[in-house]
C-alpha atoms as an extended CHARMM CRD file, in Angstrom:
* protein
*
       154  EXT
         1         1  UNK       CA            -11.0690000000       63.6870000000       10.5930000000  PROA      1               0.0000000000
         2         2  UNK       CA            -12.8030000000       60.5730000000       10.0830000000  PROA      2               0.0000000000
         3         3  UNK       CA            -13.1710000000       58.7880000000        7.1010000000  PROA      3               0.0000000000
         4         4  UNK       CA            -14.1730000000       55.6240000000        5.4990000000  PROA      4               0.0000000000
         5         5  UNK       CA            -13.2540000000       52.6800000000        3.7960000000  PROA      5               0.0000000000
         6         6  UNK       CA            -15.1100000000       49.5550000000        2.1170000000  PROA      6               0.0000000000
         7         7  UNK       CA            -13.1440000000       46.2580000000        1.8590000000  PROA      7               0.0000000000
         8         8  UNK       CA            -13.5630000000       42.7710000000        2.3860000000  PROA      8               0.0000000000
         9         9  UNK       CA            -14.9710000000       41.2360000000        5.4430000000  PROA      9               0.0000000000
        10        10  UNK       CA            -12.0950000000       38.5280000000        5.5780000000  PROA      10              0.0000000000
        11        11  UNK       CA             -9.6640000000       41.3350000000        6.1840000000  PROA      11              0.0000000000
        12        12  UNK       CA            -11.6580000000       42.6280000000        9.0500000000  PROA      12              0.0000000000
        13        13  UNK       CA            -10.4880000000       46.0110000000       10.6630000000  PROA      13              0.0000000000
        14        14  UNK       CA             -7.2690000000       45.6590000000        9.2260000000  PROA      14              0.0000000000
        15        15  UNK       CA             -6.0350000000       49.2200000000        8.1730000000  PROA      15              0.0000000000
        16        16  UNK       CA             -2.3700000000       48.3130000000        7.4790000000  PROA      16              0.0000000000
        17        17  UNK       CA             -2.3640000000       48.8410000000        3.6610000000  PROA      17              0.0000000000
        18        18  UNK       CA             -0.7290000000       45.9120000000        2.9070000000  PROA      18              0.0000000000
        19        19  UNK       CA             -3.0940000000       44.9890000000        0.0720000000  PROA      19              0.0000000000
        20        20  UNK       CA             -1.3830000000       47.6290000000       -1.7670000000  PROA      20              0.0000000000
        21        21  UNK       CA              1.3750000000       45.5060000000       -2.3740000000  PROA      21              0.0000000000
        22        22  UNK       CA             -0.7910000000       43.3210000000       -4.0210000000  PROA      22              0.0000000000
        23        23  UNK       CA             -2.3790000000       45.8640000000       -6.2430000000  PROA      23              0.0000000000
        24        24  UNK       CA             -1.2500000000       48.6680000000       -8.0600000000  PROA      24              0.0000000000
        25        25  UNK       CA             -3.7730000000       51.6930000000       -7.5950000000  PROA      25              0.0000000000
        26        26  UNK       CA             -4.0470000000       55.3160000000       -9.2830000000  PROA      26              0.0000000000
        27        27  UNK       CA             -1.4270000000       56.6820000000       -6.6820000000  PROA      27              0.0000000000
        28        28  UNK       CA              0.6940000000       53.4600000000       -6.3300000000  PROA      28              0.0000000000
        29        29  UNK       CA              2.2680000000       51.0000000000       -7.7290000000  PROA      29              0.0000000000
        30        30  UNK       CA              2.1960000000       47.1260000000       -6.4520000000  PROA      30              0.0000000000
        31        31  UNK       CA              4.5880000000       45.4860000000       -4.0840000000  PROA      31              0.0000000000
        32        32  UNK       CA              6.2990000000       48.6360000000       -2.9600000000  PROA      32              0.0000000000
        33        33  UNK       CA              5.7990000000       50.9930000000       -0.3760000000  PROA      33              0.0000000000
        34        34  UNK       CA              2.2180000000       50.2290000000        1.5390000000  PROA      34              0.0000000000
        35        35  UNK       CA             -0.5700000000       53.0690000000        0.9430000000  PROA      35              0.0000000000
        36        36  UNK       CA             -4.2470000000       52.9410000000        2.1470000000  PROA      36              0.0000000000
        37        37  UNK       CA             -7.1390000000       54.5150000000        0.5850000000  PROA      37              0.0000000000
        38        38  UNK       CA             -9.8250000000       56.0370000000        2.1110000000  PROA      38              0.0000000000
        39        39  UNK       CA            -12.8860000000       58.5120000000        1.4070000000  PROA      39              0.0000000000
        40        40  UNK       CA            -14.0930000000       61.6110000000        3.0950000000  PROA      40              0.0000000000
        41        41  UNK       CA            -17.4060000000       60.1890000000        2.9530000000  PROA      41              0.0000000000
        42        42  UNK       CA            -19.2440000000       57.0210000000        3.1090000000  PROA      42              0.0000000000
        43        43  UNK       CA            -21.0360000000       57.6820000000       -0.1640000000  PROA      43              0.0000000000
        44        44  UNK       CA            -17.5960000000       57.9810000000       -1.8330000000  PROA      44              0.0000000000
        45        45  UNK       CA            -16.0220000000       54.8370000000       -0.9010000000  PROA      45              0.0000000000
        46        46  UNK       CA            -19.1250000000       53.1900000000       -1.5350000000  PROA      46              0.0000000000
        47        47  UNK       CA            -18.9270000000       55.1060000000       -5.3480000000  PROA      47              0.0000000000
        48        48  UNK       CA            -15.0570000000       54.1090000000       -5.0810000000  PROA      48              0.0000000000
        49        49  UNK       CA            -15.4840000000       50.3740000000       -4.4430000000  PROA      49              0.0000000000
        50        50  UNK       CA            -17.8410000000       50.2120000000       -7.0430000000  PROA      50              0.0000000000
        51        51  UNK       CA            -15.9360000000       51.5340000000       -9.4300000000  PROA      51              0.0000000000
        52        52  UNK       CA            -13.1690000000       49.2490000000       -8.5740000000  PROA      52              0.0000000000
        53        53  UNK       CA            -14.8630000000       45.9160000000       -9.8070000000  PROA      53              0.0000000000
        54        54  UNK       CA            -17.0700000000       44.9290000000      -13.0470000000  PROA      54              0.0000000000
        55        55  UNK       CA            -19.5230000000       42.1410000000      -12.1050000000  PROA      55              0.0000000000
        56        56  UNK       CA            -22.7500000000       41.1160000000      -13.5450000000  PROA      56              0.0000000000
        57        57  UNK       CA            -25.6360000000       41.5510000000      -11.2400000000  PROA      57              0.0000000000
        58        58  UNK       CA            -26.4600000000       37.8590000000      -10.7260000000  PROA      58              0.0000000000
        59        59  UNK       CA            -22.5060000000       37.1110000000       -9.3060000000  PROA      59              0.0000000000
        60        60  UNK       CA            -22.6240000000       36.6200000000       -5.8910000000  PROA      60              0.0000000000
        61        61  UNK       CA            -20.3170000000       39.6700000000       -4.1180000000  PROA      61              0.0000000000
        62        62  UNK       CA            -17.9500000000       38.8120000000       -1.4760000000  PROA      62              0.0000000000
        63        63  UNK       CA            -19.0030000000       40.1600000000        2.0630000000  PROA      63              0.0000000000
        64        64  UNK       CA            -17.6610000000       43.5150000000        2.9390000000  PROA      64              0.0000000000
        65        65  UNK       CA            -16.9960000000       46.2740000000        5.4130000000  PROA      65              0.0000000000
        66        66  UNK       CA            -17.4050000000       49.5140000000        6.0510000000  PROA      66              0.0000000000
        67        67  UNK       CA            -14.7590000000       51.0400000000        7.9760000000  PROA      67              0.0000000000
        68        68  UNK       CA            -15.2170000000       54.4940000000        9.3430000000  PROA      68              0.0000000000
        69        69  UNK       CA            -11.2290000000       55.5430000000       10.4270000000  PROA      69              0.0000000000
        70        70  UNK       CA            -10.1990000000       58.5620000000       12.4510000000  PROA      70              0.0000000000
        71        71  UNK       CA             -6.9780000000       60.4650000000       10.9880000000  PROA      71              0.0000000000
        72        72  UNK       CA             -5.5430000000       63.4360000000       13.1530000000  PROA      72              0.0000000000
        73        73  UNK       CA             -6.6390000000       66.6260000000       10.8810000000  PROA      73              0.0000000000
        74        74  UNK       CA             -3.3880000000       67.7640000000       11.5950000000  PROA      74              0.0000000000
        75        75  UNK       CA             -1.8290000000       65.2180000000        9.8130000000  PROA      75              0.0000000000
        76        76  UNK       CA             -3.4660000000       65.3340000000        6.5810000000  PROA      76              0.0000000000
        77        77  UNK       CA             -1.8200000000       67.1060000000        3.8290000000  PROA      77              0.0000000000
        78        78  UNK       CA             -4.6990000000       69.1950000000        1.4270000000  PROA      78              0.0000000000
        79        79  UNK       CA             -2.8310000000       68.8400000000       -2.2990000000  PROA      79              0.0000000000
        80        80  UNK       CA             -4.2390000000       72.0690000000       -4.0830000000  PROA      80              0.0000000000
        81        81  UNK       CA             -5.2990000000       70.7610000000       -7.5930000000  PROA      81              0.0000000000
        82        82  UNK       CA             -3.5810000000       73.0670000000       -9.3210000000  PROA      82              0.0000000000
        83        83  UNK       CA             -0.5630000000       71.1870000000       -8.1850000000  PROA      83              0.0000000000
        84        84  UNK       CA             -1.5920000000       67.6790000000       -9.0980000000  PROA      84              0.0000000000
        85        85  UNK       CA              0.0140000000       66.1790000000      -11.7350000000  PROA      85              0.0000000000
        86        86  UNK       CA             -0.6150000000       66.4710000000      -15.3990000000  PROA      86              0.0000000000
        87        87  UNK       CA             -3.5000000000       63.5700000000      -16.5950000000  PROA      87              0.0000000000
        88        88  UNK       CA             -3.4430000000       62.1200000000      -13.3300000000  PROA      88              0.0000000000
        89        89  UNK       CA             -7.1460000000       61.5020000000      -13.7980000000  PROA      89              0.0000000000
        90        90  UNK       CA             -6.9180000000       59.4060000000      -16.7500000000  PROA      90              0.0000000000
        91        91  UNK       CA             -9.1980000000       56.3860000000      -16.4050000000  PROA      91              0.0000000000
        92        92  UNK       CA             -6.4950000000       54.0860000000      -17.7360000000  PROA      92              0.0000000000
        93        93  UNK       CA             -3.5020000000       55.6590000000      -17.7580000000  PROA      93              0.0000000000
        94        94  UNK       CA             -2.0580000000       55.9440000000      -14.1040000000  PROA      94              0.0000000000
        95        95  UNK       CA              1.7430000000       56.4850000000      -14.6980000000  PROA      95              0.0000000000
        96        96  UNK       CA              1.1430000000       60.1860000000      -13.4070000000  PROA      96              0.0000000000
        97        97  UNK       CA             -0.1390000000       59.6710000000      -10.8110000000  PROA      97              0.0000000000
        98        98  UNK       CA              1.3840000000       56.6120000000       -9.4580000000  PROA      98              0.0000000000
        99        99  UNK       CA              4.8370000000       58.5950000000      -10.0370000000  PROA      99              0.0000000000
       100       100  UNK       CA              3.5290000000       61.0270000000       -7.6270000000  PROA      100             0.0000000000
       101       101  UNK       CA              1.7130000000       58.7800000000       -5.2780000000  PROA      101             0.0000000000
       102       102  UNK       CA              5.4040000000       57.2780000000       -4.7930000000  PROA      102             0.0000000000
       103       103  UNK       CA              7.5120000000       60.1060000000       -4.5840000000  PROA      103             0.0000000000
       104       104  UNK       CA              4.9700000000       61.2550000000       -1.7880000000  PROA      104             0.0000000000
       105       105  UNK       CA              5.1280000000       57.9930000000       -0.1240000000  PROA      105             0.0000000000
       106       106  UNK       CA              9.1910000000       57.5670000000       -0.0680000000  PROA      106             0.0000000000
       107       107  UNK       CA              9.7440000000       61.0680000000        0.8880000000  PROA      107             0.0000000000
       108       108  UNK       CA              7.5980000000       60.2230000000        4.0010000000  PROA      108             0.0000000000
       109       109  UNK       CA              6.4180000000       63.5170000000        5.0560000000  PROA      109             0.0000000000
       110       110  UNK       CA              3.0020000000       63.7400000000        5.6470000000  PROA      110             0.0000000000
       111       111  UNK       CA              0.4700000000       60.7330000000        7.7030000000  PROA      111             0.0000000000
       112       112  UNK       CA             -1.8990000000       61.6220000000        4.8300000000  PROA      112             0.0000000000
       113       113  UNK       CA             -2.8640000000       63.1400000000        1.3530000000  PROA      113             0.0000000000
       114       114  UNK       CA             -6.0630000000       64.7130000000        0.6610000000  PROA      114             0.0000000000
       115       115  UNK       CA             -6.1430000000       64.0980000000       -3.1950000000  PROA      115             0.0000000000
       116       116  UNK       CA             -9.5530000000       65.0350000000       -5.4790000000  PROA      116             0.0000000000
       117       117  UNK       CA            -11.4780000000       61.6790000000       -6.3670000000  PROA      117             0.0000000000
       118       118  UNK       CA            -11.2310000000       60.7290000000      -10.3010000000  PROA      118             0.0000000000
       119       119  UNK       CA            -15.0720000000       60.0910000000      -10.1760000000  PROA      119             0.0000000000
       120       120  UNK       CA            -16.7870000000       62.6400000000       -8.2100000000  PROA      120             0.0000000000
       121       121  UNK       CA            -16.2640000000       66.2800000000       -6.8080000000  PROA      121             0.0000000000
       122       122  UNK       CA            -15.5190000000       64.7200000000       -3.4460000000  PROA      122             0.0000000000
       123       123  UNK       CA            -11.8630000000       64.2410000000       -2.0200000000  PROA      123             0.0000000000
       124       124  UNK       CA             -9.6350000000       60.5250000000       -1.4140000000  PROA      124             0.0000000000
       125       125  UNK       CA             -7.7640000000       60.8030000000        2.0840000000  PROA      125             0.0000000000
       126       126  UNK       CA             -4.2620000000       58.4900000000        1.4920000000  PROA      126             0.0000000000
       127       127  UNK       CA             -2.4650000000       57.0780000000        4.5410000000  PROA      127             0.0000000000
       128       128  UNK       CA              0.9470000000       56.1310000000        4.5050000000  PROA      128             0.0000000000
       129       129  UNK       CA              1.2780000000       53.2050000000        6.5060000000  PROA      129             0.0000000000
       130       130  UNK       CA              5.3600000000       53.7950000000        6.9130000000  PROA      130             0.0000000000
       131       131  UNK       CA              4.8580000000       57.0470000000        8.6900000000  PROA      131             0.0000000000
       132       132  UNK       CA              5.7240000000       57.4780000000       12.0430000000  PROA      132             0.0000000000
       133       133  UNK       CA              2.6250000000       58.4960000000       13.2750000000  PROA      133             0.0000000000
       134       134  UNK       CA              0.8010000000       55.4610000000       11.6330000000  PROA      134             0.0000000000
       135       135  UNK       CA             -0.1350000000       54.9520000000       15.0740000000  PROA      135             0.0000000000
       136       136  UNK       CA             -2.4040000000       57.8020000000       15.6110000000  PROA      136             0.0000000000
       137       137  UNK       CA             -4.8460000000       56.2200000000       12.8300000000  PROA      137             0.0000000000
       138       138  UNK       CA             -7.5850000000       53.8930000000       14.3400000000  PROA      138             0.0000000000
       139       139  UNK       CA            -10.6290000000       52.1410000000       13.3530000000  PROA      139             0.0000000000
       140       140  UNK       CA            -13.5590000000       53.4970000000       15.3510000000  PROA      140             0.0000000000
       141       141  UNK       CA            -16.3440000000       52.1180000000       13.7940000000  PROA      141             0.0000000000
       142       142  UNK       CA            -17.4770000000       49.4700000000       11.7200000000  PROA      142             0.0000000000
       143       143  UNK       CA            -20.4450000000       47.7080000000        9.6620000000  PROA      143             0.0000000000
       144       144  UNK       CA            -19.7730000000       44.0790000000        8.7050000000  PROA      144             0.0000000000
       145       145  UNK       CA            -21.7010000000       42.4500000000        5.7870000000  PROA      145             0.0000000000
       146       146  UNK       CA            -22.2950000000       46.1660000000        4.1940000000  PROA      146             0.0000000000
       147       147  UNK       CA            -24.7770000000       45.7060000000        1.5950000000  PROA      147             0.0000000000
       148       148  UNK       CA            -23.8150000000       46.6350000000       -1.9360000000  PROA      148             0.0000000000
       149       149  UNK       CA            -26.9700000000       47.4340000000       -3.7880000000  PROA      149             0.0000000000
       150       150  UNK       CA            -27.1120000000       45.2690000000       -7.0460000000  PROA      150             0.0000000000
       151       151  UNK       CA            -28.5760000000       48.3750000000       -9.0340000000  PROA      151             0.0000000000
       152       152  UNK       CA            -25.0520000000       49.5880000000       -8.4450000000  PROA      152             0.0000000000
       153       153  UNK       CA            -23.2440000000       47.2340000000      -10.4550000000  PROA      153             0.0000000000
       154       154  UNK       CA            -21.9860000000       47.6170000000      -13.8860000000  PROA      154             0.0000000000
């Protein structure tokens, strides 16, 4: 399956997740176990990136890049959404679903989770970077200096 990602052009093609650590995230918490995000579509990790950061349309964006990453479809995980966790939507209340985001990273057994997006009908693809077949995931395409329209912006 491919899918994509949007994140600064300083970090290249680097899809090692270690900016979790930095960042806690609606399925994990900061400095522990690394988790990458991706979308099933372009459009949604445009809509997620986006969403991510509240600037004025006159601030001057960093540059950024869209990554477009193949993930064996074998290895993804589809979480039904009857089985997601209670309020894990919440706009600011994560605890849900960063308590589930963990336990699914520490117990280490699946590449990836398909998980519903929070902001549109399309579906997040989350790649633990700790699994053993990491190594299957690869770049295979990307955009540098992808444009984010300022009519997007908050």
């Amino acid at each position: 399956m491919k899918v994509y990602r949007i994140q600064k052009s300083k970090y290249g093609t680097d899809i090692s997740g270690k900016g979790s650590n930095m960042v806690s995230g609606r399925w994990n918490l900061k400095g522990h176990l690394l988790i990458l995000y991706t979308a099933e579509n372009r459009s949604l990790a445009l809509l997620e990136k986006i969403e991510s950061f509240s600037i004025a349309p006159n601030i001057k964006l960093p540059a950024f890049i869209l990554l477009e990453i193949e993930v064996p479809d074998k290895k993804i995980f589809f979480l039904e959404d009857k089985k997601l966790p209670d309020q894990w939507s919440l706009p600011n209340d994560y605890s849900s679903s960063q308590r589930f985001g963990m336990n699914w990273l520490k117990g280490n057994k699946s590449l990836a989770l398909s998980v519903p997006s929070a902001i549109s009908f399309d579906r997040n693809i989350l790649i633990n970077s700790q699994h053993p077949d990491f190594n299957l995931v690869r770049v295979t395409d990307s955009i540098d200096n992808f444009p984010i329209d300022r009519r997007l912006r908050k």
